[in-house]
Residue frames relative to the residue before (quaternion, step in Angstrom):
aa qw qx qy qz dx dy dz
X 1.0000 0.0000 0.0000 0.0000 0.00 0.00 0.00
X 0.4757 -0.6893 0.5359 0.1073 3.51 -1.36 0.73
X 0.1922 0.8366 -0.5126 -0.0204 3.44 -0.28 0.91
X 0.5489 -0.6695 0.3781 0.3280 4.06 -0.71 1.27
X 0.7137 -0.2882 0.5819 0.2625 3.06 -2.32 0.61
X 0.4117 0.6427 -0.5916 -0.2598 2.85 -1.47 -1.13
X 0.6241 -0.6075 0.4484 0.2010 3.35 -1.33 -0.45
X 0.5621 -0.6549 0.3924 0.3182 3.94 -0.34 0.17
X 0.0820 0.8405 -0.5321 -0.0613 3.61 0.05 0.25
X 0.7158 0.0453 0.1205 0.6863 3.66 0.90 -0.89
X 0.2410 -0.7348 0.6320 0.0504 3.63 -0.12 1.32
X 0.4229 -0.7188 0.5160 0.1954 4.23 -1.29 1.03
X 0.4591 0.7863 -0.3938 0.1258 3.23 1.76 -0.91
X 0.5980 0.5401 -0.2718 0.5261 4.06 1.86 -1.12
X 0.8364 -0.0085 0.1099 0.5369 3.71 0.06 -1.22
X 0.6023 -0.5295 0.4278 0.4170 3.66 0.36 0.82
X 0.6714 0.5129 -0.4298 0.3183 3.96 0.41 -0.19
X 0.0097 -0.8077 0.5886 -0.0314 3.61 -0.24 1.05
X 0.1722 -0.7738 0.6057 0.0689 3.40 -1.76 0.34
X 0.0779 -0.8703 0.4840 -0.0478 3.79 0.13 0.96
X 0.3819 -0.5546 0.7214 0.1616 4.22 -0.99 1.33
X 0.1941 0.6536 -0.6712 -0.2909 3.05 -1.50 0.03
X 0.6574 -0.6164 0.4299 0.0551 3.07 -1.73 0.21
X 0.4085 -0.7263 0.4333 0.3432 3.70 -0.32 0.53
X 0.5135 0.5441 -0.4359 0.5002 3.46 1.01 -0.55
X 0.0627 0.7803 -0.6154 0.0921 3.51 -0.94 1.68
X 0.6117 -0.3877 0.6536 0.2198 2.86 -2.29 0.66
X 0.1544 -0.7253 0.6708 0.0075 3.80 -0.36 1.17
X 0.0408 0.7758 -0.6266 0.0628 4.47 -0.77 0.97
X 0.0539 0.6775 -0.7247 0.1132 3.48 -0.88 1.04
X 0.0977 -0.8019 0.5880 0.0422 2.80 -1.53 1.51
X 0.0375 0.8338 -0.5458 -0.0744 3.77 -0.91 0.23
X 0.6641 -0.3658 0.3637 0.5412 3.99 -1.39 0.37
X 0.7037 0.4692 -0.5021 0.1804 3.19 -1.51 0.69
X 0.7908 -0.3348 0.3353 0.3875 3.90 -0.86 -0.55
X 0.3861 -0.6501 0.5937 0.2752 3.53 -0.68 0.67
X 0.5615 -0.5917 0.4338 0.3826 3.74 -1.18 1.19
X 0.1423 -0.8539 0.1899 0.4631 3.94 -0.74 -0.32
X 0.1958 0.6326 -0.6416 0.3871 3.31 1.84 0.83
X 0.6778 0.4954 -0.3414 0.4226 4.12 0.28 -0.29
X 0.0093 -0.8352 0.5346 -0.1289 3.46 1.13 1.61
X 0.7592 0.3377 -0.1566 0.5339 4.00 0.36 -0.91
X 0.4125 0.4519 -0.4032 0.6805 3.78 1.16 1.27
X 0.6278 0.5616 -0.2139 0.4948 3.27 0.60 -1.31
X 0.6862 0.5896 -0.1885 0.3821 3.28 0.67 -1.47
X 0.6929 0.5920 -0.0959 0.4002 3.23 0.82 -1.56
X 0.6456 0.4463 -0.2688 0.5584 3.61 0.77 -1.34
X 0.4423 0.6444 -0.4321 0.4500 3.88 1.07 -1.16
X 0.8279 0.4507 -0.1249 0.3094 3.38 -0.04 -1.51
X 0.7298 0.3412 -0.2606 0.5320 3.11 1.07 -1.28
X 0.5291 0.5312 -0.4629 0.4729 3.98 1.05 -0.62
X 0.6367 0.4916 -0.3054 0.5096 4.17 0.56 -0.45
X 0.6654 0.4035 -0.2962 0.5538 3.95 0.87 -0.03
X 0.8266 0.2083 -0.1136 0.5103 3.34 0.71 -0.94
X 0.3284 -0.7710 0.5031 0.2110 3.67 0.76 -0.36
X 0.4359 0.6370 -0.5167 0.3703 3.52 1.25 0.73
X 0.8580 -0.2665 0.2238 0.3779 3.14 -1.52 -0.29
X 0.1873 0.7367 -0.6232 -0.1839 4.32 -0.13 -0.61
X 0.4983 0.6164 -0.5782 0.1937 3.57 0.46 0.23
X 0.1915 0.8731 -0.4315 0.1220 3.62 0.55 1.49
X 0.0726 -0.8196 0.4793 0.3055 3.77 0.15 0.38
X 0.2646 -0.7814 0.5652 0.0028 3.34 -0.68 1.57
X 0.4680 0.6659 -0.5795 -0.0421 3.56 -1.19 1.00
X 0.5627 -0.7017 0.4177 -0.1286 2.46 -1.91 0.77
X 0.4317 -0.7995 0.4172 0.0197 3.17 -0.31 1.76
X 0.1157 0.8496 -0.5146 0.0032 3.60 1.46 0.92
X 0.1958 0.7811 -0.5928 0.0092 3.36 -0.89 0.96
X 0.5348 0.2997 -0.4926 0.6177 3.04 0.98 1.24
X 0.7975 -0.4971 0.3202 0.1199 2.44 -1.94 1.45
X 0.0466 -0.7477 0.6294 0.2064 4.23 -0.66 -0.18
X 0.8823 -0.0894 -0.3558 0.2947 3.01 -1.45 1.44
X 0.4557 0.6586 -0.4736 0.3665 3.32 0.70 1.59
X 0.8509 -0.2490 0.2152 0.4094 2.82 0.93 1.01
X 0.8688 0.3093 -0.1311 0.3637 3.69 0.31 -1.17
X 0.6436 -0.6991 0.2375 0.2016 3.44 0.76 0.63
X 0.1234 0.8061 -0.5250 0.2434 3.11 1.63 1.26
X 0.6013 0.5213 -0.4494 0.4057 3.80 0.85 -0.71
X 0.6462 0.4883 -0.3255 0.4880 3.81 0.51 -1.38
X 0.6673 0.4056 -0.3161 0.5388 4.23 0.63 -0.86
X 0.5616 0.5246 -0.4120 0.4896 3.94 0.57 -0.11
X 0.7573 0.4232 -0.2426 0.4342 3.63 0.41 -1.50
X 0.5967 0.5832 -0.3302 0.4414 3.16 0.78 -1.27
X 0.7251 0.4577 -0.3074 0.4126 3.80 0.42 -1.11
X 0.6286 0.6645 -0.1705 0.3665 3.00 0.73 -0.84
X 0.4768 0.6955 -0.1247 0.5228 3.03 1.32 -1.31
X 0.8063 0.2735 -0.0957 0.5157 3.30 -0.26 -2.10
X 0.5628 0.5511 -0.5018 0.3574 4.25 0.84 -0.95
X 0.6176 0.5714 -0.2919 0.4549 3.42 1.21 -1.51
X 0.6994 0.5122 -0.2675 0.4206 3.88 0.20 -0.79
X 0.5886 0.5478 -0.1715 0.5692 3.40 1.22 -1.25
X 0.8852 0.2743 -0.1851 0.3271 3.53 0.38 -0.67
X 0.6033 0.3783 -0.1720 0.6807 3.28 1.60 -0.19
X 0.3719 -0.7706 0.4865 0.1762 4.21 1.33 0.72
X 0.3451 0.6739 -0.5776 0.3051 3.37 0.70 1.85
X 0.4340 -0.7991 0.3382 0.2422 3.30 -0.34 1.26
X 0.3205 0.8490 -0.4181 0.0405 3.87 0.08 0.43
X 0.4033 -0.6263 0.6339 0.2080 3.74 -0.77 0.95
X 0.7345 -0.5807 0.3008 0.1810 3.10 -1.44 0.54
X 0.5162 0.6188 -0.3120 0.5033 3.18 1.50 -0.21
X 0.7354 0.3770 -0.2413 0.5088 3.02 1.22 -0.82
X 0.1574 0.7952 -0.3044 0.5002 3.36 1.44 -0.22
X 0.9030 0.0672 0.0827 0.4162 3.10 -0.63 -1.82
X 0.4636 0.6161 -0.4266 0.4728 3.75 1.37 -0.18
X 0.7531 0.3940 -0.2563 0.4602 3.59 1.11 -1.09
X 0.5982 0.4556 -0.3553 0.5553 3.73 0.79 -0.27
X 0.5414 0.4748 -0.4510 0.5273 4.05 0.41 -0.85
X 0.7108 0.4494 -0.3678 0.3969 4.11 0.41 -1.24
X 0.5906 0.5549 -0.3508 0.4692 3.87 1.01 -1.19
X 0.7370 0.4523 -0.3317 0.3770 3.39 0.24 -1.43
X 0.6434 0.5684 -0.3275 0.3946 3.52 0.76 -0.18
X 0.5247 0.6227 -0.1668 0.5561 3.01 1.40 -1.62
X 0.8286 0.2960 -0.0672 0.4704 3.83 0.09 -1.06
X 0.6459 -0.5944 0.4166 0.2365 3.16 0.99 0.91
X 0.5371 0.6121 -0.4914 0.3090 4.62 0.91 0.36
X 0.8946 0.1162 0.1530 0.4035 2.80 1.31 -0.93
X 0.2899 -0.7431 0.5540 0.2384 3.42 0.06 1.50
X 0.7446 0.4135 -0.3333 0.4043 4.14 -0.22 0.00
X 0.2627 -0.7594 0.4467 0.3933 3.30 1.19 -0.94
X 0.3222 -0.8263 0.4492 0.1074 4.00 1.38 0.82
X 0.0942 -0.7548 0.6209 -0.1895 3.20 0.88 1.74
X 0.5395 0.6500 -0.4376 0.3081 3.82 1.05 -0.63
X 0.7282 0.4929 -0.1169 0.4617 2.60 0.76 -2.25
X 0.7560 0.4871 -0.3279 0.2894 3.49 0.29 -1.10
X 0.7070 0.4477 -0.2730 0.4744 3.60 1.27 -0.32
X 0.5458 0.5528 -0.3823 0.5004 2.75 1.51 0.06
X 0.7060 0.4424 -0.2885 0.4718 3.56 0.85 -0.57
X 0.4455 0.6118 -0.3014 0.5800 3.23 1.39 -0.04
X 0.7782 0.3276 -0.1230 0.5215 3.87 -0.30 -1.72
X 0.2441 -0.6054 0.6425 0.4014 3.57 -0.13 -1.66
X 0.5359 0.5849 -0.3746 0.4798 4.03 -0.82 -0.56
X 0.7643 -0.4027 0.4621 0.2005 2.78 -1.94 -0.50
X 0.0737 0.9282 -0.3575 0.0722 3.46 0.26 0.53
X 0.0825 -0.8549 0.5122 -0.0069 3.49 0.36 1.52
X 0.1611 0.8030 -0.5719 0.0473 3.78 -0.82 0.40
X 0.5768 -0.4489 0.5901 0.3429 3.25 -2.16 0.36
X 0.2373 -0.8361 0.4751 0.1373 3.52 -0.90 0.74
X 0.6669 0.4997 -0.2235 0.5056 3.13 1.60 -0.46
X 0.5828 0.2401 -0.2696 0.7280 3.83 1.36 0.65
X 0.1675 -0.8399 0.4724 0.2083 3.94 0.50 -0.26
X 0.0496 0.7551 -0.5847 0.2922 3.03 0.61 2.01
X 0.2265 -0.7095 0.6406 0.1870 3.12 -1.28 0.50
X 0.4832 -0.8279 0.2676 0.0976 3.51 -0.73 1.55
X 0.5089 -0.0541 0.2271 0.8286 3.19 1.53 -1.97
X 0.4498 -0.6530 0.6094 -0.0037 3.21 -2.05 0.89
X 0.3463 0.8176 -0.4595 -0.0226 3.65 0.36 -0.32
X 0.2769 -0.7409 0.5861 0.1760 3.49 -0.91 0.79
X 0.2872 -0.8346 0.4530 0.1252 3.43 -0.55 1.47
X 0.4856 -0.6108 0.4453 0.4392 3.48 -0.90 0.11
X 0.7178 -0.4889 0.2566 0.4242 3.72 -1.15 0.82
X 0.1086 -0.7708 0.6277 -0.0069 3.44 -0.48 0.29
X 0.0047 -0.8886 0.4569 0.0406 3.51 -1.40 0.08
X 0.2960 -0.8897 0.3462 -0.0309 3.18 -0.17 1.93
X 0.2526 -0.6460 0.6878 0.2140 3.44 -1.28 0.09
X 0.1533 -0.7709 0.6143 0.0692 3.84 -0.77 0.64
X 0.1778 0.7594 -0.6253 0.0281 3.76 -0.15 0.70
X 0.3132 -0.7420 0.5912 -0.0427 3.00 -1.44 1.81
X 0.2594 -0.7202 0.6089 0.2082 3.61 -0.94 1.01
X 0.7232 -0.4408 0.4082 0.3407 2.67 -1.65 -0.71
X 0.6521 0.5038 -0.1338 0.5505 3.40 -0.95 0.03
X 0.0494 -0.7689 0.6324 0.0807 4.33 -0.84 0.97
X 0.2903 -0.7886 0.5208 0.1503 3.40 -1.66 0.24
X 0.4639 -0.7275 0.4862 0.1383 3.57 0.31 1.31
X 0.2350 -0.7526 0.6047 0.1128 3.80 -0.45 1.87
X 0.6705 0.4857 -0.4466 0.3393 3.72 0.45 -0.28
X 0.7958 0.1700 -0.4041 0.4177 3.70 1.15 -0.35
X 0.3417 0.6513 -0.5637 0.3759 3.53 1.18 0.25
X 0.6751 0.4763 -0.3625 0.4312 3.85 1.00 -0.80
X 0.5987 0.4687 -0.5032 0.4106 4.33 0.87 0.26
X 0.3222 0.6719 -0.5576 0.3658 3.96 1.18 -0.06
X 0.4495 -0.5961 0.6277 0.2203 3.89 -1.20 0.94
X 0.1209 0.8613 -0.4827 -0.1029 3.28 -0.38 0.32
X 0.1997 0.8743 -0.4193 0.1412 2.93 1.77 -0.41
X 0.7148 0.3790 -0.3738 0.4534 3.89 0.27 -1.00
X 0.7092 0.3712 -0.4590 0.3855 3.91 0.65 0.90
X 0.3223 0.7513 -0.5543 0.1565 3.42 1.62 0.07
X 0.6847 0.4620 -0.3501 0.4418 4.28 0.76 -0.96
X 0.6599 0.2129 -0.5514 0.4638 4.06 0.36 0.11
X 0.6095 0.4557 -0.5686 0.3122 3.74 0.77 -0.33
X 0.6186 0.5652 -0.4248 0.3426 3.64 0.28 -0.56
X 0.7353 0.3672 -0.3535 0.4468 3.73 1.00 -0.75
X 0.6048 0.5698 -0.3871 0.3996 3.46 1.19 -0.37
X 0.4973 0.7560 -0.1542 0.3968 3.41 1.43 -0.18
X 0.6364 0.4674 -0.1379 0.5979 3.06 1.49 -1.88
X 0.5878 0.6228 -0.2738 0.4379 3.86 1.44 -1.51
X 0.7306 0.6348 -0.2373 0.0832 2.94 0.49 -0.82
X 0.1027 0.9162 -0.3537 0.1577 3.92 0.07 0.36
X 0.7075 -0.5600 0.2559 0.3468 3.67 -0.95 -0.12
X 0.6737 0.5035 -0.2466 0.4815 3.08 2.07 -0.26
X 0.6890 0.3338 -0.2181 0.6052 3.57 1.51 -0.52
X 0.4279 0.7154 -0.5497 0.0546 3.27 0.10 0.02
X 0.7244 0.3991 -0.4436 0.3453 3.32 0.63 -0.50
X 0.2936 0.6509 -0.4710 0.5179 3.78 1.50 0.75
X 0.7662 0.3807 -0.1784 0.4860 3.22 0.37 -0.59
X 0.5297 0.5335 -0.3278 0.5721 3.71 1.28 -0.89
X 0.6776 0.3618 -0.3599 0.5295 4.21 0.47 -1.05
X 0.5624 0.5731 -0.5276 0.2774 3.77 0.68 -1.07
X 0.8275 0.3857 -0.1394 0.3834 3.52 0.38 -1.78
X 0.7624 0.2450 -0.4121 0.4347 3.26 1.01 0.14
X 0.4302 0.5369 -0.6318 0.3570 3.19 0.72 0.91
X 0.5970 0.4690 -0.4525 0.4679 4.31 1.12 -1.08
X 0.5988 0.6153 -0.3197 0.4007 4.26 0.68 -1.28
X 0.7462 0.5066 -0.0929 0.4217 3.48 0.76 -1.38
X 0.7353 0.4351 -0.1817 0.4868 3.44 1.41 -0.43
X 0.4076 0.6804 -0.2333 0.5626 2.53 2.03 -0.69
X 0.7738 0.2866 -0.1221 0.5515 3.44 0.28 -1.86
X 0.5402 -0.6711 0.4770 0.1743 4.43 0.54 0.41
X 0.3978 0.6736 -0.5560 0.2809 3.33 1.45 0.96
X 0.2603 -0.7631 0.5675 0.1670 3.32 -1.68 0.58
X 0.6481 -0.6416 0.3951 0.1104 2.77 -1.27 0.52
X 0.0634 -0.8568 0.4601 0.2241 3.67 0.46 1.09
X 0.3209 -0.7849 0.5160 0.1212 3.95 -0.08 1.62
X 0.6602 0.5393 -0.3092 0.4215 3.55 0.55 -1.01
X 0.8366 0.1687 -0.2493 0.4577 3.66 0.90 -0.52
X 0.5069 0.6896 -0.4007 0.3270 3.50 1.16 0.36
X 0.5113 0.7229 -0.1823 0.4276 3.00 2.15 -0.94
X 0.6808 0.3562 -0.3387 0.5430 3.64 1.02 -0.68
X 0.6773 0.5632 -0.3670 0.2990 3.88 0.83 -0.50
X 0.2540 -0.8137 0.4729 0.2233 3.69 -0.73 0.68
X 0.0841 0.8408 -0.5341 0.0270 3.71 0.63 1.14
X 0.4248 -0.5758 0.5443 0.4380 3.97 -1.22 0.17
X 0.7738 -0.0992 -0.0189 0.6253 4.16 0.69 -0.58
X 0.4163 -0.6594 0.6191 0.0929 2.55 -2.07 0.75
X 0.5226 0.6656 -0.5247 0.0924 3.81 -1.00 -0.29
X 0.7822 -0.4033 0.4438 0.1689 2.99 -2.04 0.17
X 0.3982 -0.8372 0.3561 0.1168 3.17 -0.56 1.36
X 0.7533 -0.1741 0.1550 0.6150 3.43 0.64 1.21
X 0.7635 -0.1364 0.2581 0.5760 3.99 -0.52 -1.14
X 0.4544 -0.6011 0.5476 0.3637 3.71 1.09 -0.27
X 0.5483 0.0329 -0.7520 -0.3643 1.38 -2.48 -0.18
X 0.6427 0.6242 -0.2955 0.3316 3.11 1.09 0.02
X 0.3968 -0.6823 0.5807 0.1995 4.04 -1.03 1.24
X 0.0610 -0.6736 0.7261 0.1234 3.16 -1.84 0.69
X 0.0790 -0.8185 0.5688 -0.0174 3.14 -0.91 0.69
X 0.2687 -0.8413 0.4689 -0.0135 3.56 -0.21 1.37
X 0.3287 -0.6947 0.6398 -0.0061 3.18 -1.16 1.73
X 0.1288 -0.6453 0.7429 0.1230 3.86 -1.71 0.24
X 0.7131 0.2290 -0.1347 0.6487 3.80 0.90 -0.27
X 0.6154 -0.6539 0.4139 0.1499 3.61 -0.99 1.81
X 0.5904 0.7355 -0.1209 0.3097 2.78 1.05 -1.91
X 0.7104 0.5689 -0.0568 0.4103 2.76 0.85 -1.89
X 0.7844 0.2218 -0.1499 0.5595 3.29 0.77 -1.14
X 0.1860 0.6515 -0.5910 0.4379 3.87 1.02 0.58
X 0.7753 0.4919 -0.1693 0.3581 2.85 -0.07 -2.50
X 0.6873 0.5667 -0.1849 0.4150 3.64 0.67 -0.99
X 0.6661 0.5663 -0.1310 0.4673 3.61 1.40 -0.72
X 0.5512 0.6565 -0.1025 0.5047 2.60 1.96 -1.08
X 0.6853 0.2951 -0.2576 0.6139 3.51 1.17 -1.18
X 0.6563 0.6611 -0.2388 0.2742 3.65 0.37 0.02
X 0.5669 0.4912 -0.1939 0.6323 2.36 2.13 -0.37
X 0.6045 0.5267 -0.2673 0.5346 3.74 1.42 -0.73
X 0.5401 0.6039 -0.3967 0.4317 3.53 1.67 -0.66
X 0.1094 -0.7142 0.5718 0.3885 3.28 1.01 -1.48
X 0.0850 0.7400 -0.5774 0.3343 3.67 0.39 1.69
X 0.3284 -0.6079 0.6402 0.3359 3.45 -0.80 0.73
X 0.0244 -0.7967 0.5947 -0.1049 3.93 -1.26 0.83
X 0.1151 0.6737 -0.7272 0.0638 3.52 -1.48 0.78
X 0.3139 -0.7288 0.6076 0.0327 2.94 -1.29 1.67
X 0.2258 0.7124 -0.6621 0.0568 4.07 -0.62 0.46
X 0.2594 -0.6398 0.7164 0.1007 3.44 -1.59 0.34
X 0.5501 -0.6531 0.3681 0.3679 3.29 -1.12 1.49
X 0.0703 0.8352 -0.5315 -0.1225 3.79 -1.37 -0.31
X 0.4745 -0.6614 0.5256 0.2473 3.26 -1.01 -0.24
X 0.0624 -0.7834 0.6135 0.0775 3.66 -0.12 1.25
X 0.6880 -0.3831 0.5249 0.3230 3.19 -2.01 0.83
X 0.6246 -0.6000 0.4059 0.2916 3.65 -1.15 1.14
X 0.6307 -0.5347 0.3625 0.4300 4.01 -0.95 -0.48
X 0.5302 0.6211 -0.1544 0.5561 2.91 1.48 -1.20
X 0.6690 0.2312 -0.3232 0.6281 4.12 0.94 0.38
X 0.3035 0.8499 -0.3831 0.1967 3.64 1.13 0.34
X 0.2720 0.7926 -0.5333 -0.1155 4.07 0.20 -0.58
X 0.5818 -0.5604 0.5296 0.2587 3.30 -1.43 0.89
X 0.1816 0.7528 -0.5273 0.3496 3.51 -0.01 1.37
């Protein structure tokens, strides 16, 4: 199974309300009978947890086609659990909709130390595709919006940034712009709202800006992925951002290209 990137749009880290993009660029999981690897300690972890709730099998050997990056931002932790999850359900014929789905992975991700909120955003996003706005502190999902295609550039720095302790920062003196960026929010601004929060998160978290090579590129927006470290930068013409990939690649820039989408629900999933 295939589970999505995504992007930050409204970060939970202020008032539990979060918004997650996802991305086509996926986290590919296949599961079969046997033993979890053990350099694959936070897998391991997971089946623990989920064999202790349900009392099924976890002897699952889980791997994983990680082509997204971990701690840059794009939600390789929330696309890990989530798979997992459903491989686990799928293989032991528990019946679970996506709420449940993402109720059980939002509880792991906490449990295991990915996530101080439990990125009910992210995870339904990697789950649904679209736009995916939610309560984080009951992991509801709020509004849904499939977005029209869209096309990004992901540039990845050095160096990662760890959402469970990035989530003990007080933030508390941004709960009132997060609350109005919240109400703003929707299917037509969001990526307003995606540059807002990573421009307060990003200053917060001391990311720079790499000026010298943004200058030759001819994006429509720029901004900070969530807490960083990682830029998105958003195209309306392929072409354009070909051409742009191209110098990035002569830069020698760490990069990941995805384009927003809409995956097939869970519930058309097969263990394959």
């Amino acid at each position: 199974m295939k589970m999505n990137s995504g992007i930050s749009v409204l970060s939970a880290f202020v008032n539990w309300k979060g918004a997650a993009l996802a991305l086509d660029y996926q986290m590919e999981i296949m599961a079969r009978k046997g033993e979890a690897k053990k350099n694959q300690w936070n897998i391991r972890r997971m089946l623990s947890i989920l064999k202790s709730q349900y009392g099924k099998d976890s002897e699952l050997q889980i791997d994983v086609n990680r082509k997204i990056p971990s701690g840059m931002g794009l939600k390789s932790s929330s696309a890990l659990v989530s798979g997992v999850v459903k491989a686990y359900s799928l293989f032991n014929d528990i019946k679970m909709e996506i709420e449940d789905i993402v109720t059980v992975s939002s509880r792991i991700s906490r449990q295991i130390r990915v996530s101080a909120t439990g990125a009910s955003d992210d995870l339904y996003a990697s789950v649904l595709g679209g736009l995916c706005i939610t309560d984080n502190r009951n992991a509801k999902l709020l509004r849904h919006y499939r977005i029209k295609e869209k096309h990004y550039i992901i540039i990845t720095s050095k160096g990662r940034r760890s959402s469970y302790d990035f989530g003990k920062i007080d933030l508390s003196f941004l709960r009132n712009a997060y609350e109005r960026m919240f109400q703003r929010l929707n299917s037509y601004n969001f990526e307003d709202i995606a540059i807002m929060n990573g421009f307060y998160l990003g200053t917060i978290s001391g990311i720079n800006m790499p000026g010298e090579i943004l200058n030759k590129l001819r994006f429509n927006i720029m901004g900070i992925n969530g807490k960083g470290p990682s830029l998105f930068l958003q195209y309306e013409n392929p072409k354009t951002l070909e051409r742009d990939v191209e110098i990035l690649k002569k830069d020698n820039v760490g990069f990941l290209v995805a384009s927003s989408t809409n995956i097939s629900s869970s519930h058309e999933w097969k263990n394959e």
